[in-house]
N, C-alpha and C positions, 0 to 999 in steps of 0.2 A: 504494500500500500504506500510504503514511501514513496517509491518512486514515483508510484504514478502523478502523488500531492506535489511532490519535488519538479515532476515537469508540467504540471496546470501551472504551478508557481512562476516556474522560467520563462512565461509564454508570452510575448511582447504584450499583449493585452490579460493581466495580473488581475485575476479574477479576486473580486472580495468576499466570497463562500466558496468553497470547496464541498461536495457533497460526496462519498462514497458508499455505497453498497456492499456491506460487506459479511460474512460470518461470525468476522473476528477474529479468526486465528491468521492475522497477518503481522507484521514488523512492522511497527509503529514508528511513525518520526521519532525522535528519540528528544525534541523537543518543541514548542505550541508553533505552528508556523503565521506568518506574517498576514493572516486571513481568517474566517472565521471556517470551522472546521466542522461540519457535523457527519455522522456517524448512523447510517441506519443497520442495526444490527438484525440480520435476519436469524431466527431460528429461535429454539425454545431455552437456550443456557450458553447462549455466546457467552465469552468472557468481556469482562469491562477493560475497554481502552481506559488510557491515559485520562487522568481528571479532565484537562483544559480542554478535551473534545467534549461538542455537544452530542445529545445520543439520542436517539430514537429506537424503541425495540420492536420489531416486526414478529410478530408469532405464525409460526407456520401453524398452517388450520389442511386438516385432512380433504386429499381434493371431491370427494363427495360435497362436501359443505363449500367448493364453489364453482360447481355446476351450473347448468343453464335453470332449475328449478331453484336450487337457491337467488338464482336474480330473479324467476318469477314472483317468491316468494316477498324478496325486497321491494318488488314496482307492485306488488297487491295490497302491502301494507305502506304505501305511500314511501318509501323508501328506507323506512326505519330501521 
């Protein structure tokens, strides 16, 4: 994962969020970089990055439950 932040960073146009998708089990910048950092960790016991990333946690859901009937289900009850 460093690198990839390492070269969004170098990129003539220096983005002010960096966003990754990740598991979590990658090498981490080994310090906060020059941007704001978030973290969406997918699965059900990713490990925690580094404090100064923000985080988001994505739980994986069994794919029955997101099927063409689970969005039937979603647009019958107005989307809730």
């Amino acid at each position: 994962m460093r690198v990839g932040i390492a070269s969004a960073l170098a990129s003539p146009d220096r983005p002010q969020v960096v966003i990754v998708l990740t598991d979590g089990f990658t090498p981490w910048p080994e310090q906060s970089p020059s941007c704001r950092l978030i973290a969406a960790l997918i699965g059900d016991t990713p490990p925690d990055p580094p404090g100064w990333i923000e985080t988001v946690r994505v739980p994986v859901r069994p794919a029955e439950d997101c099927g063409p009937s689970h969005l039937q289900e979603g647009l019958a009850d107005g989307g809730a």
